[in-house]
N, C-alpha and C positions, 0 to 999 in steps of 0.2 A: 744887650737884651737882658732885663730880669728875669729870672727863671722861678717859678715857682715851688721848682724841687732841688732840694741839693745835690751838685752834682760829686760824684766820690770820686778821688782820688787816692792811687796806691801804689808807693814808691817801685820803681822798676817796672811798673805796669803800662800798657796804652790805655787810654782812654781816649775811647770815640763816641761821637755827639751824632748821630743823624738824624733828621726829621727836618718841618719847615723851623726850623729855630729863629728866624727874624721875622716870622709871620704870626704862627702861632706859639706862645710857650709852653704850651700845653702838649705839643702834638710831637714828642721825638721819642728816642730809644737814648740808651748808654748802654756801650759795652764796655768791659776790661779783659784786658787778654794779657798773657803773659809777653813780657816784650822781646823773652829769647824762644819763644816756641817756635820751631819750623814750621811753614805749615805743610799738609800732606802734597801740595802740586812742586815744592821747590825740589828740582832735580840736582843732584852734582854733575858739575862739568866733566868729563875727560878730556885729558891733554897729556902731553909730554909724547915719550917713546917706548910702544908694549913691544915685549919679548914673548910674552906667553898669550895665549889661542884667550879669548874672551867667550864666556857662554854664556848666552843673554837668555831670558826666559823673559814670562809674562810684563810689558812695560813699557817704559819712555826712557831713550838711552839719550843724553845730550854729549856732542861730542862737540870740542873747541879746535881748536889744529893738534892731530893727534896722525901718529907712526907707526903703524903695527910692520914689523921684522921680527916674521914667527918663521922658523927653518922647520921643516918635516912634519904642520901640518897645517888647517886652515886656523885663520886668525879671528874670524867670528863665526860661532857657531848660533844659529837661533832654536833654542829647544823646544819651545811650546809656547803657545798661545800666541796671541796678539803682541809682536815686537814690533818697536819706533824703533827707529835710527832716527834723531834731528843734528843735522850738521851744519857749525854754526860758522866755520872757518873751511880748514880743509883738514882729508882726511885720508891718508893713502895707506895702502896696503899692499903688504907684498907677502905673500906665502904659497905652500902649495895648488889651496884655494884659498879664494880673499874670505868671501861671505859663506858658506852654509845656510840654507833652510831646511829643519829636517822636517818627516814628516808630522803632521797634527801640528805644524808653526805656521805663521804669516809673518814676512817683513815689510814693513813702510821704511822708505827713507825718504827724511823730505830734507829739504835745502832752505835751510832759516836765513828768512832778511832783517838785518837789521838798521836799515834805511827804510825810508818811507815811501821814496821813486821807484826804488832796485824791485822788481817781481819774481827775480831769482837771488837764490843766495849758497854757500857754501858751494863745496867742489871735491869730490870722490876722485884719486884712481888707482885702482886696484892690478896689480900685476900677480899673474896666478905663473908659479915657475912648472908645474906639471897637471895643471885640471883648469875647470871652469875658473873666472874670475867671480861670477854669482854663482851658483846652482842651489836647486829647489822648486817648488813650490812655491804660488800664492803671492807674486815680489809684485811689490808699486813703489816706482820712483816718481817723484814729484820736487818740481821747483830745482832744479841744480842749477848751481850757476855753471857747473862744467862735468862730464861723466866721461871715463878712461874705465874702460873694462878689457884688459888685454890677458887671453888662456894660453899657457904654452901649450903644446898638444891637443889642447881640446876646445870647446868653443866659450866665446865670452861668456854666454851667457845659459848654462846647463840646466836646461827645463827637464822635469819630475817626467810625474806620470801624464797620462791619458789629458785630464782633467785639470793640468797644471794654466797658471795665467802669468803674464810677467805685463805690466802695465808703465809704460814713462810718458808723465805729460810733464808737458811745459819744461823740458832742458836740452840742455845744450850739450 
């Protein structure tokens, strides 16, 4: 297609074309954007094997096959606001408590597919050696491809107060 307007180009840069370009030449956009910029949605992965307690605040936590062996205390704690868990492999936990919600937090954890067939994905399990495997407040579990919540002394799953909700669709 000829183009009417020069299109710029800027070494290291992207440059993208969208509009009807084979229809009208007239009618499109150009952007350039820097070609190392992150952008704000890419999250980093966790993996490997943690020793120390995780305290998650406000966010989207993505997690790949990951190990928490935390001795004398819990291994994730959520502090405030709106917390994701996306589990995108598997994810076990073994400490005194697995998860923590404290209060004025919510947790989601959902179960990421990375197949097109599979409607579940990822696989939680948490061994608590002296309290809940969850406790809190406000939890939704969604899409596991598999869920292990076992409390030594106490129960799987240690729900808050009065007003507290713990929701799990669709896992296994």
């Amino acid at each position: 297609k000829n183009f009417n307007t020069a299109i710029p180009v800027k070494r290291n840069y992207v440059t993208t074309i969208k509009g009807n370009i084979l229809t009208y030449a007239d009618d499109f956009t150009v952007e350039i954007k820097d070609a190392f910029e992150q952008p704000e949605n890419i999250v980093d992965v966790i993996t490997g094997t943690k020793t120390e307690q995780m305290e998650l605040t406000e966010g989207t936590y993505l997690f790949g096959d990951v190990t928490f062996n935390v001795e004398g205390k819990s291994a994730i704690v959520a502090k405030s606001g709106d917390v994701v868990i996306d589990i995108m492999n598997s994810m076990t936990i073994n400490g005194v408590n697995g998860i923590v919600v404290e209060d004025g937090a919510t947790l989601t954890i959902n179960g990421l597919v990375d197949t097109r067939s599979a409607n579940r994905g990822g696989s939680l399990v948490i061994k608590a050696t002296n309290g809940s495997a969850i406790g809190g407040n406000d939890i939704t579990i969604n899409n596991l491809a598999s869920l292990v919540a076992i409390g030594n002394g106490n129960h799987a799953f240690g729900i808050g107060g009065d007003d507290a909700e713990v929701t799990i669709n669709n896992t296994k």
